[in-house]
C-alpha positions in Angstrom: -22.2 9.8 16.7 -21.6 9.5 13.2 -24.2 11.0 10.7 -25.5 7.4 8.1 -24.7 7.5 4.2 -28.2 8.2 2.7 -27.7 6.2 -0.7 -28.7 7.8 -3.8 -32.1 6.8 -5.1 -32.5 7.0 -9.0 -35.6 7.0 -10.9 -34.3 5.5 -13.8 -32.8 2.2 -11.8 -36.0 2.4 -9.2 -37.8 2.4 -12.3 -35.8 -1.0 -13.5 -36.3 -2.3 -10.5 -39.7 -2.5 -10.8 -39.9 -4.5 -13.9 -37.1 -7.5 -12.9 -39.3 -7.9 -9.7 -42.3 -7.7 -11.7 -41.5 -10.5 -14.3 -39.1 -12.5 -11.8 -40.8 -16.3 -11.5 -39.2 -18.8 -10.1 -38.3 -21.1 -13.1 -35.6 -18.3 -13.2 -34.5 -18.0 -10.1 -34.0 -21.8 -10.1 -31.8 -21.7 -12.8 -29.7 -18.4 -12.2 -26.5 -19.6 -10.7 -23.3 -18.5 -8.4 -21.8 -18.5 -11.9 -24.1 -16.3 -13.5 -23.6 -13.9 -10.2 -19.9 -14.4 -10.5 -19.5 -13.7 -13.9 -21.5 -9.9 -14.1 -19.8 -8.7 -10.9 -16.6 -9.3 -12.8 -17.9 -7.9 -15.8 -19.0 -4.6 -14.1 -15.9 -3.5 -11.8 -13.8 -4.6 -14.3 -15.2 -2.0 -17.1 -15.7 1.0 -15.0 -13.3 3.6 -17.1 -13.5 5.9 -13.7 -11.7 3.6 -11.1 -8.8 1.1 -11.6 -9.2 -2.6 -10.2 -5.9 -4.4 -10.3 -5.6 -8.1 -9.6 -9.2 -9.3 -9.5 -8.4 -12.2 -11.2 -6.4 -13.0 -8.5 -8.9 -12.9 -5.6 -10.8 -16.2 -6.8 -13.6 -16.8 -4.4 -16.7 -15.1 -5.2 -19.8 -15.4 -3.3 -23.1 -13.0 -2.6 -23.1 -11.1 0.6 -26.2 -8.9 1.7 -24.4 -5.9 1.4 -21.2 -5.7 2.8 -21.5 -5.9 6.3 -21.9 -9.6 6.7 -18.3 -9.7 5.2 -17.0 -7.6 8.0 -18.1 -9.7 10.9 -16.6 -12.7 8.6 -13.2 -11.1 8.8 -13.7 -10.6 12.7 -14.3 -13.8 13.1 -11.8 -15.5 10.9 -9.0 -14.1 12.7 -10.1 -14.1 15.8 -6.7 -13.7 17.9 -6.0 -10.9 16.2 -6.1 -7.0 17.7 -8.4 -5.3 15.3 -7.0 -2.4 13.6 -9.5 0.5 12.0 -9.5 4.6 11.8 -11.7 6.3 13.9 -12.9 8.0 11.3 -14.0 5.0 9.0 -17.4 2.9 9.2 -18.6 2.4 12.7 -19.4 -1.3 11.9 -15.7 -2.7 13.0 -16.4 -1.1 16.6 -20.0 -2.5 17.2 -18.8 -5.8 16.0 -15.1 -6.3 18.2 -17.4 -5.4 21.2 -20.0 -8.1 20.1 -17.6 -10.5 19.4 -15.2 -9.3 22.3 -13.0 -8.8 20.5 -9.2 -6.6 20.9 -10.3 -3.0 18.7 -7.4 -0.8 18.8 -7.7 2.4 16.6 -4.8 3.0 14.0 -5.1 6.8 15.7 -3.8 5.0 18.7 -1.0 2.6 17.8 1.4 1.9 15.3 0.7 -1.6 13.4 2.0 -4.6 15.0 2.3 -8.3 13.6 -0.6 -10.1 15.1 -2.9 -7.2 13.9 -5.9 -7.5 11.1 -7.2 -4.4 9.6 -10.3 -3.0 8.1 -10.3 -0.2 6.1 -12.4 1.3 3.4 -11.2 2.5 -0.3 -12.8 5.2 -0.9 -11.6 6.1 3.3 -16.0 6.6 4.4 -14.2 9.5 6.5 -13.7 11.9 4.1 -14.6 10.5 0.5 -10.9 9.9 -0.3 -8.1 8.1 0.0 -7.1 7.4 3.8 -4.3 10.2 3.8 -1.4 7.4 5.0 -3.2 4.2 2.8 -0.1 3.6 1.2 2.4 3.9 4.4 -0.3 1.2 5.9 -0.3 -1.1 3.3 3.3 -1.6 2.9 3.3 -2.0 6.6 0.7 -4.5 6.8 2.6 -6.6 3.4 5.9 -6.3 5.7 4.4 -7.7 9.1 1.9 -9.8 7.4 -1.4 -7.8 8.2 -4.6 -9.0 7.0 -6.6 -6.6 5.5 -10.0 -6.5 4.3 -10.9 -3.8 1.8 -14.4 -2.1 2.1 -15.0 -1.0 -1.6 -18.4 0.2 -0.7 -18.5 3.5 -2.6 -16.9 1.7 -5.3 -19.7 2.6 -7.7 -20.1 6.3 -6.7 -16.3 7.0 -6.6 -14.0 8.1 -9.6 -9.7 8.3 -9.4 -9.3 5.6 -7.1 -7.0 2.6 -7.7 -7.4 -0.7 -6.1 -4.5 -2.5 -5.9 -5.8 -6.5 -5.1 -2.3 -7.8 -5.9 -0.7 -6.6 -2.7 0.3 -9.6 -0.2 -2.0 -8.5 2.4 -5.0 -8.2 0.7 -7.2 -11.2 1.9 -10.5 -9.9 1.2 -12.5 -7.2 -0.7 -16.4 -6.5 -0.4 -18.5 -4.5 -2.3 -22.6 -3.6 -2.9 -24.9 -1.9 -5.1 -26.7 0.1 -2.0 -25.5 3.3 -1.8 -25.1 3.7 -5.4 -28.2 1.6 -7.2 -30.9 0.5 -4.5 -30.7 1.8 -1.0 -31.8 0.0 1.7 -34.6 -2.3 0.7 -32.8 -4.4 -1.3 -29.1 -6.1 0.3 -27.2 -6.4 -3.3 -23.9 -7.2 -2.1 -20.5 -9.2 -2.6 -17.5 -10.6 -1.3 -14.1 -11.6 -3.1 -10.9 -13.9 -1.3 -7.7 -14.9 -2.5 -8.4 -17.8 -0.3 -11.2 -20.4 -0.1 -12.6 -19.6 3.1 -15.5 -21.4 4.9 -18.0 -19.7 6.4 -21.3 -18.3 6.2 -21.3 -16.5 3.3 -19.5 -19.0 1.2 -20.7 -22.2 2.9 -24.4 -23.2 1.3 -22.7 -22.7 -2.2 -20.6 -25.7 -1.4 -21.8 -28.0 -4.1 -25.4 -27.1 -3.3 -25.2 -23.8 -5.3 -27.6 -22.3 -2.8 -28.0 -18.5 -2.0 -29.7 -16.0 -1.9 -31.0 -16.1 -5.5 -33.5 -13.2 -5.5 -31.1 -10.4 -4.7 -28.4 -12.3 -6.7 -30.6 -12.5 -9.7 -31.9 -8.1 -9.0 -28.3 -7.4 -8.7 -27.4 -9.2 -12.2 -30.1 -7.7 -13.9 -28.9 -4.1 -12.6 -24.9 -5.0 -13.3 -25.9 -5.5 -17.4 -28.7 -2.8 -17.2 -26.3 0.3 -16.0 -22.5 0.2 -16.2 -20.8 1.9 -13.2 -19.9 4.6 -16.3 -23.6 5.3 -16.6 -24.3 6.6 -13.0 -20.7 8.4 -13.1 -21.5 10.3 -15.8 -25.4 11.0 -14.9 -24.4 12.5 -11.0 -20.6 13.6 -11.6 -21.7 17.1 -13.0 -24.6 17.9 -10.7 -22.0 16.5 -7.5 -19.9 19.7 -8.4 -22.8 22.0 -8.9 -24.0 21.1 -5.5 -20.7 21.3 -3.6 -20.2 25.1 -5.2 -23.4 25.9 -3.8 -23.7 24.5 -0.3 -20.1 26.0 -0.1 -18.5 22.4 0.2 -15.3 21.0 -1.2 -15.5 17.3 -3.4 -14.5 14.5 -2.8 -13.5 10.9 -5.2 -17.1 10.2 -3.6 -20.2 12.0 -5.5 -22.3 11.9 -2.6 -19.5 13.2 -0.1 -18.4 16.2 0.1 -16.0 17.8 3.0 -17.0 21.0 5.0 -16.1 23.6 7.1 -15.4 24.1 10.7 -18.4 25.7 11.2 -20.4 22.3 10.7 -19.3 20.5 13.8 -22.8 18.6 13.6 -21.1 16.4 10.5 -18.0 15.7 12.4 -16.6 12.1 11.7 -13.5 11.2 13.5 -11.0 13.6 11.9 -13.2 15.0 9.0 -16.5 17.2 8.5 -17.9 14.9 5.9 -21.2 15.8 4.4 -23.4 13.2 2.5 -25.4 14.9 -0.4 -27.1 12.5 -1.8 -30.4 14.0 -1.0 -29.4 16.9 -2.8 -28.4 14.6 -6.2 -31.4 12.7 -6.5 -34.0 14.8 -4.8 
């Protein structure tokens, strides 16, 4: 059973919040566009000084996702004769959607990669706040068999040291959010970048219709100008040591995960005794 990510909740961006849903109208939601979207999400990975995004340019789809997990079952879908590849340890979303969708879910614990494989795997690794200890062995293995893979940059914004390398080969998709880091749960502030134009459900009603979801699009705007990823680095990235020292934990590239000791069995996650403190940052 794996323990959930509680997402950080700040009282300056709950705060924020407030107001763009207070003045919100829909004159402006009628006019906000994909574009619009497109163009801040850009904007805001591109100038984080704490994480390196290679190659964005280069993945030239956009579109909003609630969240990220929509893109996920996407990916499933798309290549659908494929054996899925994930770690045990990473997000438990792959497994409860290959056994929806019936799909072949082999762990890369199990197997060595194989052509005819697709693979899911998260940057920070969600098992232990990191890197995936072999990411680089797997990526040049899934650029020489041609692997698809589809990033999960989901602790993008509450990560520091990581490098995402888009221009790889095997790189189809990436997908990010603002939940853990900005919102939480309430609000699904997400989206999806493809090198390829791909048809589906997320990217489908903007086809000449420019149709989405333009509430959370426009929320997750306002937040991308309001607070650089910079601003919440700098705000937690102190307090995420302080709070490690004392609860005896070790860091992580993740502010709100932290690795522990065998003696905490109860936050054992595949390989890793990962331990979200987010409670403890913004509590």
């Amino acid at each position: 059973m794996q323990l959930p990510h509680d997402p950080l909740r700040t009282p300056e961006i709950i705060e924020y919040v407030d107001q763009v849903l207070a003045k919100m109208d829909y004159k402006t939601l009628d006019k906000f566009s994909a574009a619009q979207f497109e163009a801040d999400w850009r904007k805001w990975l591109a100038d984080s000084s704490h994480n390196n995004m290679i190659g964005l340019d280069g993945m030239k789809h956009c579109a909003f996702c609630p969240g990220t997990t929509d893109a996920f079952g996407e990916f499933v879908s798309r290549y659908h004769d494929n054996r899925i590849r994930v770690s045990r340890s990473d997000f438990i979303i792959t497994r409860v959607l290959s056994k929806a969708y019936g799909r072949n879910l082999c762990y890369l614990e199990d197997d060595e990669l194989r052509a005819g494989d697709s693979l899911i795997i998260s940057v920070p690794f969600s098992g232990n706040g990191a890197m995936h200890p072999e990411f680089d062995r797997i990526i040049d293995t899934c650029d020489s068999l041609d692997i698809p893979v589809f990033i999960d940059a989901a602790y993008f914004g509450i990560s520091h040291g990581i490098t995402y390398d888009l221009t790889r080969p095997c790189v189809k998709d990436i997908a990010t959010s603002l939940s853990k880091n900005f919102v939480g749960n309430p609000l699904r502030l997400g989206v999806r970048f493809t090198k390829d134009l791909v048809d589906d459900s997320i990217t489908i009603a903007l086809l000449g219709a420019n149709i989405f979801d333009k509430v959370n699009g426009y929320i997750s705007s306002q937040l991308l100008r309001k607070f650089p990823q910079d601003w919440l680095m700098e705000k937690y990235m102190d307090k995420s040591k302080t709070v490690c020292e004392r609860l005896n934990l070790k860091p992580t590239n993740t502010l709100t995960l932290a690795i522990g000791d065998e003696s905490m069995q109860e936050y054992k996650r595949g390989d890793y005794i990962r331990v979200c403190i987010s409670n403890h940052l913004s509590g």
